[in-house]
C-alpha positions in Angstrom: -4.2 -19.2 18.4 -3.5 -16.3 15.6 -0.9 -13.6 16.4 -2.4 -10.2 16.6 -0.5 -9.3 13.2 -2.3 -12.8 11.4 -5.3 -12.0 12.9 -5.6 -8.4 11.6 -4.5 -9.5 8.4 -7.5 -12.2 8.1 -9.5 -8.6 9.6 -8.1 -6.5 6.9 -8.4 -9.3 3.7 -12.1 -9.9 4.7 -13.8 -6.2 5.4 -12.2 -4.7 2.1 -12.2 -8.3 0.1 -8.8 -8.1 -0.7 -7.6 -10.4 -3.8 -4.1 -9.8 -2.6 -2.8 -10.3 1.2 -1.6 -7.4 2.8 2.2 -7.1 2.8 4.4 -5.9 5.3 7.5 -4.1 5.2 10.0 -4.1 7.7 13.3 -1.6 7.6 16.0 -2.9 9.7 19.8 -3.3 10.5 19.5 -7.1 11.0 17.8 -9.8 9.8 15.9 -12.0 12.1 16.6 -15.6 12.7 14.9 -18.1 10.6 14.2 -15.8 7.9 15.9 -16.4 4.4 17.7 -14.4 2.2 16.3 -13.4 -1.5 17.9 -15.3 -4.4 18.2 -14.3 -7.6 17.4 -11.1 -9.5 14.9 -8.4 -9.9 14.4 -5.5 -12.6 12.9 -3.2 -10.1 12.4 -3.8 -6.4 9.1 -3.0 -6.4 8.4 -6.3 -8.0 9.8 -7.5 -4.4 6.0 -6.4 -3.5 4.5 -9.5 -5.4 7.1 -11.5 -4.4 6.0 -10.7 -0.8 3.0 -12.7 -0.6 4.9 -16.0 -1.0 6.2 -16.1 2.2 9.1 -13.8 4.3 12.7 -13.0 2.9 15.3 -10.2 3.8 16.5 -8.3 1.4 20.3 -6.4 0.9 21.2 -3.5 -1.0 22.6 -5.6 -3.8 19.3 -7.5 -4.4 18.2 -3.7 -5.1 21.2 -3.1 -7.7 18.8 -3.0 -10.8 17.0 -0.5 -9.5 18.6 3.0 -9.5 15.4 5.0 -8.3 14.2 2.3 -5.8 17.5 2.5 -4.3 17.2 6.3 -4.4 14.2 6.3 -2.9 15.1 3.9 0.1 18.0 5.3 1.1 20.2 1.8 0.0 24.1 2.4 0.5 25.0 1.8 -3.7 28.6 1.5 -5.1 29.7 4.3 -7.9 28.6 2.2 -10.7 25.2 1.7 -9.5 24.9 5.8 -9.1 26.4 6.6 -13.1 23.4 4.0 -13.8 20.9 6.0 -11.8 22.2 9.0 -13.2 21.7 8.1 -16.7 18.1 7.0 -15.9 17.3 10.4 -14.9 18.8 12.2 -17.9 16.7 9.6 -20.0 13.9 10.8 -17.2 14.9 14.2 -17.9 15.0 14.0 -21.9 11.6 12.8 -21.6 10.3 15.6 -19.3 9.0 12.5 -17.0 11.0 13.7 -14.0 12.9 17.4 -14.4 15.9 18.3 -12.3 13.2 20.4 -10.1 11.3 17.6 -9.3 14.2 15.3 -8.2 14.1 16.9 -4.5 10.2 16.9 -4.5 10.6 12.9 -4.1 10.4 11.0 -0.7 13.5 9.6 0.4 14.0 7.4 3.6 15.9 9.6 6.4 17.4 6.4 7.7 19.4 3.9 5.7 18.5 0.5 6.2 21.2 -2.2 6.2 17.8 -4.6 5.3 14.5 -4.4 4.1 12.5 -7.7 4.9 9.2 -8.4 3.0 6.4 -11.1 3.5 2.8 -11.3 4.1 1.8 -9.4 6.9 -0.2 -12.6 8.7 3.6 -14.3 9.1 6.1 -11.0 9.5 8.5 -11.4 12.6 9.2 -7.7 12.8 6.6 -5.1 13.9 6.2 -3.3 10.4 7.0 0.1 9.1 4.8 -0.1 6.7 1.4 -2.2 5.2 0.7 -2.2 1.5 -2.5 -3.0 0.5 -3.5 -3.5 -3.0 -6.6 -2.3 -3.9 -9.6 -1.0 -6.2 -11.8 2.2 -6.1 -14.6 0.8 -3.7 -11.8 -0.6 -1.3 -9.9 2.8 -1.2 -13.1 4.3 -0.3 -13.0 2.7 2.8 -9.6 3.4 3.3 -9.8 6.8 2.7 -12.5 7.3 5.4 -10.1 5.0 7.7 -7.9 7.5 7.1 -10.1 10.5 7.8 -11.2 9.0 11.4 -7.6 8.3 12.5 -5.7 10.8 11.2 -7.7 13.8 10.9 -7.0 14.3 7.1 -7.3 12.7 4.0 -3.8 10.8 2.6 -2.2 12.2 -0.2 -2.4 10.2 -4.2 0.9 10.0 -5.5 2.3 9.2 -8.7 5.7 7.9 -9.9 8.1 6.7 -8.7 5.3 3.7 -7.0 8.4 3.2 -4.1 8.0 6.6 -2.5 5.0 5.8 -1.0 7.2 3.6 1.5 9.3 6.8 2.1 6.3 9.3 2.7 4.4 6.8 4.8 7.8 6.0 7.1 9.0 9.4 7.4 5.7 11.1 7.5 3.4 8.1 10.4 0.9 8.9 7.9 -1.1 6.5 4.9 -1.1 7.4 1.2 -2.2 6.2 -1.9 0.2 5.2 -4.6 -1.4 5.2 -8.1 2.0 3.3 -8.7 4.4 4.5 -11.6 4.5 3.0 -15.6 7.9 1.0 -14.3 5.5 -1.0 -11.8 3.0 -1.1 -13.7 5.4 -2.9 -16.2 7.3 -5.1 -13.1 4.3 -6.2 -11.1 1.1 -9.0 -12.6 -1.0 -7.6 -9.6 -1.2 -3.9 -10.4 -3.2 -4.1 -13.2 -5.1 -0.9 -14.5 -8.2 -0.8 -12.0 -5.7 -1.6 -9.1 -3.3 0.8 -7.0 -1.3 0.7 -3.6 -2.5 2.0 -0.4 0.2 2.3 2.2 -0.5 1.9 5.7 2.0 3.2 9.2 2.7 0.1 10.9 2.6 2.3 13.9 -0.5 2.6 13.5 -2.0 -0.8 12.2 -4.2 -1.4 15.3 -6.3 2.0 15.2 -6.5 1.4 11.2 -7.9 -2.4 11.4 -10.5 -1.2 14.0 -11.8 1.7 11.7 -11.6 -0.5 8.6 -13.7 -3.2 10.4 -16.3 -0.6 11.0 -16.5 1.5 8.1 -16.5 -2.0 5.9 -19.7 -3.1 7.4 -21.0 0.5 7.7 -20.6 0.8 3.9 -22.3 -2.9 3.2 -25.2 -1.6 4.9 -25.5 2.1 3.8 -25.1 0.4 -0.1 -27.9 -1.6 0.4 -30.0 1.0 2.1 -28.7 3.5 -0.9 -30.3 0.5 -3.4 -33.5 0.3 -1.6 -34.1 4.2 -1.7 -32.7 4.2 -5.7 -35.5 1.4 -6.3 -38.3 3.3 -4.5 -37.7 6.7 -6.2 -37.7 4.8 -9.7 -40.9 3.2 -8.9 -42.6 6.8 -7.9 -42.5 6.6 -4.3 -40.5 9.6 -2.1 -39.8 7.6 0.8 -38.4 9.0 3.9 -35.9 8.1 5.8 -37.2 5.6 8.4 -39.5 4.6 5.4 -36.0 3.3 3.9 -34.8 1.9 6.8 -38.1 -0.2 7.8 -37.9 -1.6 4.0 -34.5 -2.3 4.5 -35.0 -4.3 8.0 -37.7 -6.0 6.1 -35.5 -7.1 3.3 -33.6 -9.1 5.5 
């Protein structure tokens, strides 16, 4: 029998047609038993993201150590060499007029440090998780975007660079957001390719946003092909009403 976090994984993958299997992210003092460490080295730990749907590993704040704004944004305890390196990213930032010293404080960081941050797919997670990325297209964040409308009352903010401050905003705010990513993990990550960006998901909340998603995914496959019918009928010369599109639709199949 599925655990309820695999089986609203398989929910989530199949009502938005996900190419990618939702990851989860878990912020914690201590690693589980059972669940390995990461080996070896990463430019940015976004890129831990991808990595992610290979299975479950825990991460340290060393594994993060290439990464001066990931570790910004995620609160990671960082040793005096690792902050002269992320304060010569932002003056290269800075230089650029990419991030300016007024935006610095404008960026989500975690209010808690973790001592771990523990990655996999969200189907095989042993943690509850603070948070469930979702990669996704246009039509897929339309249905997320209502999701979001039904359960939180509001629509989630679109954020830009850095990509890791969505995990920030979504932990420290309980609410979703939409990460058009950053050019850094756009350059780090094979799965966020132009047509593709991040939607970030509460874990709190998982169980209210896999019922809504189920709904409004087959809501939407219906309305579209209702939508079709009616855009075929009006191009043909007819001005069909309502039930008129609906009894054509039933008698489509």
């Amino acid at each position: 029998m599925a655990s309820p976090l695999a089986s609203m994984a398989a929910t989530l993958t199949g009502a938005l047609k996900l190419a990618q299997p939702p990851i989860a992210l878990c912020l914690t003092d201590a690693v589980p038993p059972g669940v390995r460490s990461w080996q070896g080295r990463v430019p940015a730990g976004c890129q831990f993201w991808q990595e992610a749907a290979r299975g479950v590993f825990a991460t340290s704040p060393r594994d993060h150590d290439l990464c001066a704004i990931g570790t910004f944004t995620h609160n990671l305890e960082a040793t005096e060499s690792h902050e002269a390196d992320r304060r010569d990213a932002l003056k290269v930032f800075a230089d650029l007029g990419y991030t300016r010293e007024q935006d610095i404080p404008l960026i989500p960081v975690l209010r808690a440090r973790p001592h771990h941050v523990v990655y996999g797919p969200l189907a095989a997670i042993p943690l509850p998780p603070d948070v469930v990325l979702l990669f996704v297209k246009a039509d897929q964040m339309l249905i997320l975007s209502e999701a979001t409308q039904q359960v939180e009352g509001g629509y989630p903010p679109a954020m830009g660079r850095p990509a890791c401050a969505v995990v920030p905003q979504v932990t420290n705010t309980g609410r979703a957001a939409l990460s058009l990513g950053c050019c850094g993990a756009r350059a780090y990550l094979d799965v966020l390719t132009g047509d593709v960006a991040l939607y970030a998901i509460p874990g709190a909340r998982l169980d209210e946003y896999v019922e809504r998603i189920g709904a409004l995914a087959t809501a939407n496959a219906v309305l579209t092909t209702f939508h079709g019918i009616r855009r075929a009928d009006v191009a043909a010369g007819k001005s069909p009403t309502i039930k008129e599109s609906l009894a054509a639709m039933e008698a489509s199949g």
